[in-house]
C-alpha positions in Angstrom: -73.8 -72.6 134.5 -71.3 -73.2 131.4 -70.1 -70.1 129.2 -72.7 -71.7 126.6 -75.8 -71.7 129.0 -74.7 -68.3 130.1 -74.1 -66.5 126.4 -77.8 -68.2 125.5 -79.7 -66.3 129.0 -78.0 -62.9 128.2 -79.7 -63.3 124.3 -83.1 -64.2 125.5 -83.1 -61.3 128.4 -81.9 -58.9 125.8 -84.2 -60.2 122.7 -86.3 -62.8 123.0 -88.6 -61.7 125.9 -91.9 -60.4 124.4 -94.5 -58.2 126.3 -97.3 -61.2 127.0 -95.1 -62.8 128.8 -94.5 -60.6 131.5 -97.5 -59.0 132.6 -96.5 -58.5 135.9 -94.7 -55.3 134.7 -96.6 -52.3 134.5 -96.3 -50.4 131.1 -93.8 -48.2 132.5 -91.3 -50.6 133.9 -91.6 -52.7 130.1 -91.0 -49.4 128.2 -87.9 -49.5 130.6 -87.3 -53.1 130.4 -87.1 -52.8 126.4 -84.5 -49.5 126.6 -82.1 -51.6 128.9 -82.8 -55.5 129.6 -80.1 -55.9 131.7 -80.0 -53.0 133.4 -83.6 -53.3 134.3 -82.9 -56.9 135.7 -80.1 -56.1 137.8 -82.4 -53.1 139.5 -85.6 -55.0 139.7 -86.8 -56.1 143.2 -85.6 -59.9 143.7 -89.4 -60.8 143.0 -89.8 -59.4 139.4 -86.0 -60.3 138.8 -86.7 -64.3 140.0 -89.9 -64.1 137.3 -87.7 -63.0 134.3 -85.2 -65.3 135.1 -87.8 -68.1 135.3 -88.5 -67.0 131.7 -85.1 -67.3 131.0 -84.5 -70.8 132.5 -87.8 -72.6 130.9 -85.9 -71.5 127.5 -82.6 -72.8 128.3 -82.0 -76.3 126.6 -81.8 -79.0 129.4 -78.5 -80.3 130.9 -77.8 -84.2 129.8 -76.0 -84.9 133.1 -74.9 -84.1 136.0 -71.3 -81.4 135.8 -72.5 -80.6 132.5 -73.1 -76.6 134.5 -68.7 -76.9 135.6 -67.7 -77.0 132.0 -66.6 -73.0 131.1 -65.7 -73.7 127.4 -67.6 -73.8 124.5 -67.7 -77.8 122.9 -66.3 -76.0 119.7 -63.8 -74.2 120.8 -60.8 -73.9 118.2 -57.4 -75.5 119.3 -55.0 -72.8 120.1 -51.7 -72.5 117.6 -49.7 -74.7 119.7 -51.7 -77.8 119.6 -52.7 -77.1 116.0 -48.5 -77.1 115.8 -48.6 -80.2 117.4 -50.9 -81.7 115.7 -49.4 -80.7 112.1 -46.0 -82.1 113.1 -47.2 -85.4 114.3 -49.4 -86.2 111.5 -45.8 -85.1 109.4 -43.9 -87.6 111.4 -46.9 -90.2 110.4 -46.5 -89.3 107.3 -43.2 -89.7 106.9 -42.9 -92.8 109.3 -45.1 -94.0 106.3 -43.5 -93.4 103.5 -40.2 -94.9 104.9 -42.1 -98.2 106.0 -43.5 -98.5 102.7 -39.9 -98.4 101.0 -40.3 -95.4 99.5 -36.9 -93.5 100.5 -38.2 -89.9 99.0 -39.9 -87.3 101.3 -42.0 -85.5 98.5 -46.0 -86.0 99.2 -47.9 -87.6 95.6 
């Protein structure tokens, strides 16, 4: 399971899990259930807590390949300040690399 996969199953314990859809729960252990999602799935027996994760699963989007579940990063994860660094001075260097190839001897940008 990825960060991604993970982040989605904790939102659809906590708020997407609706009453008709677990009617193995008495009325007592839902009004529990909606006071503390997780709370409630870490205590239930393995039985009720395989049947809520079943729930959980069937709305999870489907993996596209195998090792897809290894991957602990989100796709759109931000570069960190150094390779954003690194990034800024190499597309300087092109830029000047450019400029000097082109004949053009000054170093201000149009």
């Amino acid at each position: 399971m990825n960060f991604n996969e993970f982040h989605n199953a904790v939102r659809i314990l906590c708020w997407n899990i609706e009453r008709n859809e677990v009617g193995f729960m008495t009325s007592g252990q839902w009004l529990d259930f909606q006071r503390n999602p997780t709370a409630w799935f870490v205590r239930a027996n393995d039985a009720d807590a395989h049947r809520i994760f079943a729930i959980i699963e069937a709305r999870q989007p489907k993996r596209d390949k195998p090792g897809d579940d290894v991957d602990d990063q989100p796709d759109d994860e931000p570069p960190t300040y150094d390779e954003a660094l690194a990034a800024k001075a190499d597309a300087d260097a092109r830029y000047v690399r450019d400029m000097m190839d082109a004949g053009r001897g000054h170093l201000v940008k149009p």
